[in-house]
Structures are given as C-alpha cells and as structure tokens.
N, C-alpha and C positions, 0 to 999 in steps of 0.2 A: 490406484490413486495417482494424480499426474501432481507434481512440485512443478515449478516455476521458478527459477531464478533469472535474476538479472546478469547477462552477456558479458556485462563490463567486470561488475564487481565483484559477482560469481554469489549475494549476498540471495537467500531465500525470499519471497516477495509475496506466495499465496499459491493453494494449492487449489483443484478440482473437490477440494470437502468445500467449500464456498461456494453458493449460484455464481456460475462465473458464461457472461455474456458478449458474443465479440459486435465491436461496434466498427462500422464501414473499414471492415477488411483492415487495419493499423492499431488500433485497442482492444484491450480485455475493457469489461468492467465487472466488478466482482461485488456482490450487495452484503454486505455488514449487518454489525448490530451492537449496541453499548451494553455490555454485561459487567456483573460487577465480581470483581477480586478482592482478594484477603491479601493484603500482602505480604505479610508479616509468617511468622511460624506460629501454630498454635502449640498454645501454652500448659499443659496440661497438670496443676500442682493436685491433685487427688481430691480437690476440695468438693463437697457438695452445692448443688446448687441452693439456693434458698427455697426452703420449701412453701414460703408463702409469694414467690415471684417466678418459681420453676426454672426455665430455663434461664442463664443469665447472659446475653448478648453484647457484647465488644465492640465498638464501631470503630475502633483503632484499627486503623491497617486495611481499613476495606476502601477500594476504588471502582470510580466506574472509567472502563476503558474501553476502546472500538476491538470488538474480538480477533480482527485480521494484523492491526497493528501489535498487540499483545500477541498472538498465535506468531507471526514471525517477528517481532522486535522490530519492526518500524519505529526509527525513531523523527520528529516533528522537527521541522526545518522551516526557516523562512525566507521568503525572497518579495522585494518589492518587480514592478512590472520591468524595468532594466535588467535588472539582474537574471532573472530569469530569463529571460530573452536570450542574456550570451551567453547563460547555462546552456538554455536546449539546443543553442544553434551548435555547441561542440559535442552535448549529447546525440544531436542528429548527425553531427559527422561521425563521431564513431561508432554509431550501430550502422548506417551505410556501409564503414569499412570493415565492420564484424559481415554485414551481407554479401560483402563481395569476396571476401575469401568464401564462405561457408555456404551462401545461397545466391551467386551471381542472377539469375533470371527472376530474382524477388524487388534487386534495387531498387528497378524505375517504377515500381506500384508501389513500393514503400516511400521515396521522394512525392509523388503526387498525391497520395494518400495522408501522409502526414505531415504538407503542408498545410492543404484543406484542415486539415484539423488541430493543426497548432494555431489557426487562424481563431478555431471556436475558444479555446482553451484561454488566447487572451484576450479574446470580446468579452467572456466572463473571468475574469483573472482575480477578480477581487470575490468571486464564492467559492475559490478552491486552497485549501490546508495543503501544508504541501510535508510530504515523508520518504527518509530516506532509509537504505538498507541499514541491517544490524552494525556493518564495519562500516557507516558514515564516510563510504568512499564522496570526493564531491565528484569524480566521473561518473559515476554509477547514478538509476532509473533514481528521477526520485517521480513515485507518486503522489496522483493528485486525489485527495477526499472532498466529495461533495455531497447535498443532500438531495433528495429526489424533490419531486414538487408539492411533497407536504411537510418536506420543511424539518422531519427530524429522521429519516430512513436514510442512513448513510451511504454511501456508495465510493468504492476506489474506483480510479481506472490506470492502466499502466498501459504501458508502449508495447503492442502484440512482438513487433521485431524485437526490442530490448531481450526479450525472453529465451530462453531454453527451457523442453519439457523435459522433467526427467519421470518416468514410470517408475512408483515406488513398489 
C-alpha cells in the first residue's frame, strides 16, 4: 500500500486503499464516499434488550462523514476567492522549492502544469470545500473536495508534487 503525505507539513493526506486518479500530470484525485460513525464509546450496562422492540438502537453519537477526510483527519478549512489565491501562490513557491532541491528536472512541468490548473480550480472556486492536514499547518496542501457530475459522489484532489509516497 503506498501513503501520501504532504512535502510541507509531513501531515498524512490519503492512501492507494482509495481509487486514486492522476489528472494532467500535476494532481491526484482520489474518489470518496459519506459513511456513517459512531462516535461515541459503546456503552454496554448488561441490560436486555426489550423483548417486544428487540434490538434497541442509539442515534447518539452516530455521524455521517467523507471516509478519506475521517481515514486521515482532514480537518475543513475556509477561504474566500483572495485568500486563497495568496494561499496557493506561497503554497506553489514552496513545493517548486521542495522540487528543486529533491526533483530539479520536474520544476518546469510542474510550473506549467499547475498553472494551467490553478486556473480551473478558480474558474470553479465557489464548488470546492477546502481541507487541511491533521497539524492544520497553514503551509501545508490543503485539499480541495468536490462532487462529480451527479452532484453527490465526492471526490478530492491534491497537488501530485505536494506529495511524497511512502510504501507501507
């Protein structure tokens, strides 16, 4: 199994257990799914159930959550269209400078590549959630959640350069 993390923050982001898809040589996109948790500890005092309702079910504590954001702690962040803009432009200077020490002959396909695509990201900037690693570094990747085109199949996508694979 190959993990993922983010270059900057070192925080975990999503693994190869996920359909994980690269999009024009500069992104992952990783496709999801809303399941639900218990959050809570179960409680167990010896007592029977009732025997004319059988099982007796608890709705306390139960959530529905995106499985990738739960699986590594993504935590939900926000940014209007400014802000994020001088987010990614210092997040794009320091994964360029993560490339040139570690992958010098990647920089200038990663500059032309994801400008072309920071270009999409704020043509549609008002359908993407945006999530950040476990240690809410603000250097570090934040991921963008979006829906496919019928509107409730989730989908991340993260910065391919951002990444390191680790082999578990």
């Amino acid at each position: 199994m190959l993990l993922y993390s983010d270059v900057i923050s070192g925080d975990e982001m999503f693994s190869d257990a996920f359909p994980v898809k690269e999009i024009d040589d500069v992104a992952y996109e990783v496709d999801c799914s809303m399941i639900t948790t218990k959050s809570g500890a179960d409680v167990n005092i010896g007592a029977n159930p009732s025997e004319d309702s059988g099982e007796e079910a608890l709705e306390d504590g139960v959530e529905t959550v995106n499985n990738v954001a739960f699986s590594f702690r993504l935590q939900t962040t926000s940014f209007d269209k400014k802000s994020y803009l001088t987010y990614l432009k210092g997040y794009m200077k320091a994964v360029k400078t993560h490339l040139q020490e570690h992958n010098p002959s990647r920089v200038e396909a990663f500059e032309k590549a994801a400008q072309a695509f920071a270009k999409k990201i704020v043509g549609n900037f008002k359908d993407y959630e945006f999530y950040v690693g476990e240690n809410m570094s603000p250097d570090g990747m934040v991921a963008l959640l979006n829906y496919r085109e019928d509107g409730v199949t989730p989908y991340f996508t993260f910065w391919k350069d951002g990444l390191k694979q680790t082999k578990l």
